[in-house]
C-alpha positions in Angstrom: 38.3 -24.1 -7.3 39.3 -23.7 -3.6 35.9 -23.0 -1.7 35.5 -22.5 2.4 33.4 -24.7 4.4 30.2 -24.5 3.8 29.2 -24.9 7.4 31.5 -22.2 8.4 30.3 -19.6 6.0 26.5 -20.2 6.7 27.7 -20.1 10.6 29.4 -16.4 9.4 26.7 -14.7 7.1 24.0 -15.7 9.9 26.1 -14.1 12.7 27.0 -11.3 10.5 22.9 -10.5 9.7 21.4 -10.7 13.0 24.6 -9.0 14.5 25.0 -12.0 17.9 26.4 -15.4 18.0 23.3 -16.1 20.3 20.9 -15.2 17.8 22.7 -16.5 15.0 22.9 -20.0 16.9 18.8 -19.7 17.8 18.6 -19.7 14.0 20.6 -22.4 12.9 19.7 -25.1 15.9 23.0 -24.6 17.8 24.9 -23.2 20.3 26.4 -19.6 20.1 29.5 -21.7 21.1 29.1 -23.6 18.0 29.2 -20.6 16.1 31.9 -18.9 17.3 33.7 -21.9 16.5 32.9 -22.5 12.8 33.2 -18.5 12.4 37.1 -19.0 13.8 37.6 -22.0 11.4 36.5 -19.6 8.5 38.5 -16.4 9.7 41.7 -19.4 9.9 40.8 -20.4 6.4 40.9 -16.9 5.5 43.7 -15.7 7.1 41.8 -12.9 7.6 40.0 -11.0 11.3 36.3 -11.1 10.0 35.2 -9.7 13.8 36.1 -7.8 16.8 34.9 -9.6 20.0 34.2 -7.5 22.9 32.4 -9.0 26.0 28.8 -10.3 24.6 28.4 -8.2 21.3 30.4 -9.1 17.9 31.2 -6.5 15.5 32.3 -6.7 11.9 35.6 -5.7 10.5 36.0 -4.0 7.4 37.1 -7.3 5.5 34.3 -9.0 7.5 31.6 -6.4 5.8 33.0 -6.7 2.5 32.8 -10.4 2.8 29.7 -10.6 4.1 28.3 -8.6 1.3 29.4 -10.9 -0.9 28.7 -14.6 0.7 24.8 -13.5 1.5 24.4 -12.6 -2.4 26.0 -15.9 -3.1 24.6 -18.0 -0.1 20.5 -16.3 -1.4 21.7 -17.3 -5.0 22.1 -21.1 -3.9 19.0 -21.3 -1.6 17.3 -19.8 -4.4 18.1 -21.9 -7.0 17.7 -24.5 -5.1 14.0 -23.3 -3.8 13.1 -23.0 -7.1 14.5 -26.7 -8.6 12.6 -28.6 -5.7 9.5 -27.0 -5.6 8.0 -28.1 -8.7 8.1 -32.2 -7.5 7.0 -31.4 -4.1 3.3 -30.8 -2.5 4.8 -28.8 0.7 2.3 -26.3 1.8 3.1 -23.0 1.0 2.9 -21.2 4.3 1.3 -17.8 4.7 1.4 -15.6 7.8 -1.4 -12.9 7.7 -2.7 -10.4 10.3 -6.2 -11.4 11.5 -8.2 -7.9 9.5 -6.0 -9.5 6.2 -6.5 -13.1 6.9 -10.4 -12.9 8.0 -11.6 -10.5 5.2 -9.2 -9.5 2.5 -7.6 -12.9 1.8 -10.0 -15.8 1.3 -11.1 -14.5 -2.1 -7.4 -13.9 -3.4 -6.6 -17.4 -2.3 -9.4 -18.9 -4.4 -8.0 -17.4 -7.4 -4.6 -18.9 -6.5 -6.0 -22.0 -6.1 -7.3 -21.8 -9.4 -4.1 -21.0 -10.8 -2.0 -23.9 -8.9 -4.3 -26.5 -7.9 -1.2 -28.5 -7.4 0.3 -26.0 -4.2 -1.5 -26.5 -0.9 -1.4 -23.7 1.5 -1.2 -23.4 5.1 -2.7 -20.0 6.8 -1.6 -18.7 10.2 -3.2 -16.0 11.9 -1.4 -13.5 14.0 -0.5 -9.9 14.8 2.8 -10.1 16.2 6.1 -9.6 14.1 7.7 -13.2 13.6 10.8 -14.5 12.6 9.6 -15.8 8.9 13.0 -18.3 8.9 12.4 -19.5 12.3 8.9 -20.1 11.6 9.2 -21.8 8.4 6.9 -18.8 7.3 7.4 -18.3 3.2 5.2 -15.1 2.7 3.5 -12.5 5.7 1.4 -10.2 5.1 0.9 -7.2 7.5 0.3 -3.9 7.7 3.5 -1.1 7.2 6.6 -1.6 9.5 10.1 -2.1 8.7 11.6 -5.3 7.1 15.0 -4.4 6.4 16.5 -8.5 6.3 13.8 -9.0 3.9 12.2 -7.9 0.5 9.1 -6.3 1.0 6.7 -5.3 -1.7 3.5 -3.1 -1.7 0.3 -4.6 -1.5 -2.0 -1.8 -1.4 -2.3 1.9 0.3 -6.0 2.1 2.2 -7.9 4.8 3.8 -9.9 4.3 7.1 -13.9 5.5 6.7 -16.7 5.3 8.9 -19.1 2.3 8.6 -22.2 1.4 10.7 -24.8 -1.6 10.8 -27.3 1.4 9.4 -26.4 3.3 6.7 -28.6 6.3 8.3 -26.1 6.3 11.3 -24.9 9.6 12.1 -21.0 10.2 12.9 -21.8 13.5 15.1 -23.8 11.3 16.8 -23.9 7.5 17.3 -21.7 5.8 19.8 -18.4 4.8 18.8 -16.5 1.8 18.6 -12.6 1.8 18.5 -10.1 -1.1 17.0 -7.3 -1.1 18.9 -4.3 -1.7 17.0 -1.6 -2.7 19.2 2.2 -1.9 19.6 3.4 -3.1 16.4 0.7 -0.5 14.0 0.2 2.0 16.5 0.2 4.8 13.6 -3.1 4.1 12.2 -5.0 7.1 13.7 -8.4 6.9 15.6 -11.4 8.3 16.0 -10.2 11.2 17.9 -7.1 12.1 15.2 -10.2 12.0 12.5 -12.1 14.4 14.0 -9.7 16.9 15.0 -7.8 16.4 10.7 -11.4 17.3 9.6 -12.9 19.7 12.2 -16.0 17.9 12.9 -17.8 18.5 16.4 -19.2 16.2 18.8 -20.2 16.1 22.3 -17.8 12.9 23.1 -14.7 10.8 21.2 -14.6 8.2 23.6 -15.4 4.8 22.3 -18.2 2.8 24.0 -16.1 0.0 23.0 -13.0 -1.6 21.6 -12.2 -4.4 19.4 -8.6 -6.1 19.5 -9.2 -6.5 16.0 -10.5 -5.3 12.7 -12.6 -8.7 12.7 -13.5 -8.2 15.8 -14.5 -4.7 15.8 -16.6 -5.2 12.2 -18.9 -8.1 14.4 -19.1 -5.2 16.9 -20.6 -2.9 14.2 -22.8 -5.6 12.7 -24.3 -6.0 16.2 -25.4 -2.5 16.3 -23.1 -1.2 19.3 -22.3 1.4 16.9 -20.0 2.7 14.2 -16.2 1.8 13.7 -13.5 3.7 11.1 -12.0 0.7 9.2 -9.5 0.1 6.4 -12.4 0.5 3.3 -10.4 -2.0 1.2 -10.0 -4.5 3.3 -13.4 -4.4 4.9 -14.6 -3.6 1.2 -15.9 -7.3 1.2 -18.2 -6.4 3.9 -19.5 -3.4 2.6 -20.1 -4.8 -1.2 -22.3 -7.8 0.3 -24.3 -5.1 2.5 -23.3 -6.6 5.9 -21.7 -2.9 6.9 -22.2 0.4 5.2 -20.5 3.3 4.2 -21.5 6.2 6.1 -22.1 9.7 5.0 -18.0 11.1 5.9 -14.7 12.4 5.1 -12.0 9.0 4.6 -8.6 9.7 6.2 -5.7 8.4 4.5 -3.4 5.6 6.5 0.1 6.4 6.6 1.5 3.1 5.8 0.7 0.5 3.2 -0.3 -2.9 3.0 3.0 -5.0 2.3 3.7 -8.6 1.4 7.2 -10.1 3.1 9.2 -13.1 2.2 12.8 -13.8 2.4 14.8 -12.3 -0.5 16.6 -15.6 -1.8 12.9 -17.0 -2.1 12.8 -14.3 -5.1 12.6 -16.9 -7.6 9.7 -19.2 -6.1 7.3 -19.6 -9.0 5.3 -20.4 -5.8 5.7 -16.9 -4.7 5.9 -14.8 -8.0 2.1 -16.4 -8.9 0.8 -15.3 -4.9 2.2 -11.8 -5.4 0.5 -11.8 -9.0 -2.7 -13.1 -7.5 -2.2 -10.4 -4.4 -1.9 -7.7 -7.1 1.4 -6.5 -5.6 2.1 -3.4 -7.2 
């Protein structure tokens, strides 16, 4: 069986996804140098051009496509195989990234349950907003709100709706102050109060908030406080509402255009680790 170097390919199939030598260098611990290099010795093994070169940007031939098609299937065939023979005699933590609204009030309960279901995996939470490299990071599953993950598999978690709550469920929406989360760059879709009252033609004096929270967490302590009333995601601040600490106020909901979604790489699609979190998450 006459196989190319194994150094080489990974150097090529991580050059050909993230489109640079720079980038694909970042990701392996090397220089772009480095990687230009072992993509050479492969295209010499080959006999074959598998990239054009022009100044800084690398492009893929038409051989170079049609091989890289076919070394990422078989490179995510190995590291799956491979994820999934090792994990069962190991206790590495199983590392979840999770946006602070997911992580803070929708997640503690589900984890529970997967504790209960494999005592034997320990799990690491981080906490952040921002898109991250899952590879870099060591990162095995993130869980976010919408956005586009094209390099890896991404699965529905849920679709929510925002709705008003307040500290008091007597609160009026025409009426009491209001208190804005602020979303950020990276979910800037979710609408606000101002896109919920123009959908459903209700009047009031002002749609400015009083306040703004950088974050659903921080926003539903806002409410709690009684500086006034917030539209949230109702599943994932459903926690909240159930144990009586916010409160569902008399209004329309108004649908958010993007769902839930859980992301992991796609040649971690064998992880027993994995399959049981997404069964857990109730990923649709």
């Amino acid at each position: 069986m006459k196989l190319p170097p194994l150094n080489a390919l990974r150097a090529f199939e991580c050059a050909a996804r993230t489109g640079s030598f720079s980038a694909a260098g970042a990701e392996l611990g090397v220089s772009s140098a480095a990687v230009s290099m072992q993509v050479k010795n492969l295209e010499d093994w080959l006999g074959l051009k598998l990239f054009t070169r022009r100044a800084n940007q690398v492009r893929l031939t038409d051989a170079g496509r049609d091989y890289y098609q076919k070394a990422a299937i078989s490179l995510a065939e190995i590291a799956s195989f491979t994820e999934a023979l090792t994990e069962g005699g190991t206790r590495r933590p199983l590392v979840i990234s999770a946006t602070p609204a997911l992580a803070q009030l929708w997640l503690p309960e589900r984890l529970k349950n997967f504790a209960e279901v494999r005592p034997d995996v320990p799990v690491r939470l981080r906490i952040e907003d921002d898109r991250i490299d899952l590879e870099a990071e060591g990162i095995d599953a993130r869980l976010t709100y919408g956005g586009e993950h094209p390099e890896h598999r991404t699965q529905p978690l849920f679709n929510d709706r925002l709705v008003p709550v307040g500290a008091d469920p007597q609160m009026d929406i025409r009426t009491a102050p209001l208190v804005e989360v602020s979303w950020g760059e990276t979910i800037s879709s979710v609408p606000g109060w101002r896109q919920y009252f123009v959908q459903h033609g209700i009047t009031r004096d002002g749609t400015a908030a009083a306040v703004t929270g950088q974050s659903v967490p921080s926003v539903v302590a806002l409410v709690q406080a009684g500086l006034g009333i917030a539209l949230l995601p109702e599943q994932v601040v459903g926690g909240e509402i159930r144990a009586g600490r916010l409160h569902r106020l008399d209004g329309p909901a108004l649908e958010m255009p993007r769902p839930y979604v859980l992301v992991t790489a796609h040649y971690k699609s064998r992880s027993r680790r994995l399959r049981t979190l997404a069964e857990v998450l109730g990923v649709r």
